[in-house]
C-alpha angles and dihedrals in degrees: 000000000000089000092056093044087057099043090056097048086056099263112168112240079248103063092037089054090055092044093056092034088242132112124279081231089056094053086042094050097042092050087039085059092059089044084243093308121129101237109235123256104275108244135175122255116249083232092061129097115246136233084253094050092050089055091052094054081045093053092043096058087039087064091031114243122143129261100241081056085044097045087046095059090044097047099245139120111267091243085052083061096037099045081054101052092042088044088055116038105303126259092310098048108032118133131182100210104042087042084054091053091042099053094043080056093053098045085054112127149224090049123196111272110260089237091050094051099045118054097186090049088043095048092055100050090048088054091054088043087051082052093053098250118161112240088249088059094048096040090054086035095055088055092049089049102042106027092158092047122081091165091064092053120089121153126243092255083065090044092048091039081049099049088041094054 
């Protein structure tokens, strides 16, 4: 990336900004964000399934063979190919480009912290901090006071990684 090459010969965020036709703020916000580290190249995972692989489950229920038949020609458990085609759209709906979009976008990282992103959740961890809990005891207590809520769970390394942050 052009933005990485300057940085490192010594460009100021100004000049940067003028060269890429964006604002020195925005440079600065956007290194500041990787803490002045260059993010690796996204890549896929070799566990993954491909693009390729994706466009072969979508040819096999096109032509309707099961997915025990479809995993055993790719190489991969049948629940690999099934969580992929529920996950998806099911058998009927089930396409190999959009699920490979779908699934880069999932793997993106970092995510929003679950605390960040959830204001009740969030509410309620900052009232048992204000009471002096640990995060272990509000991490146990938040499953005991909210069992039909997984939204309302998050664990005590989120609550430490949140308070570090």
């Amino acid at each position: 990336m052009e933005i990485w090459r300057l940085v490192r010969a010594g460009v100021s965020f100004r000049a940067i900004g003028r060269q890429l036709s964006r604002s020195d703020e925005s440079i600065h916000d956007y290194v500041g964000l990787t803490v002045g580290v260059r993010p690796r190249e996204r890549t896929r995972a070799a566990v993954r399934l491909s693009a390729g692989e994706r466009e072969e489950i979508s040819r096999g229920l096109a032509a309707g063979e099961s997915l025990r038949c479809i995993a055993s020609r790719l190489g991969r458990a049948p629940s690999t190919v099934s969580r992929e085609v529920t996950r998806n759209g099911g058998h009927r709906r089930y396409r190999a480009e959009a699920s490979d979009r779908a699934a880069w976008a999932r793997a993106s990282r970092p995510k929003s912290c679950k605390l960040a992103t959830n204001q009740r959740l969030r509410e309620a961890v900052a009232g048992k901090l204000g009471e002096d809990w640990s995060p272990q005891q509000i991490a146990r207590w938040l499953v005991g006071e909210f069992p039909d809520e997984p939204e309302m769970r998050v664990s005590h390394e989120t609550i430490y990684l949140t308070l570090f942050v």
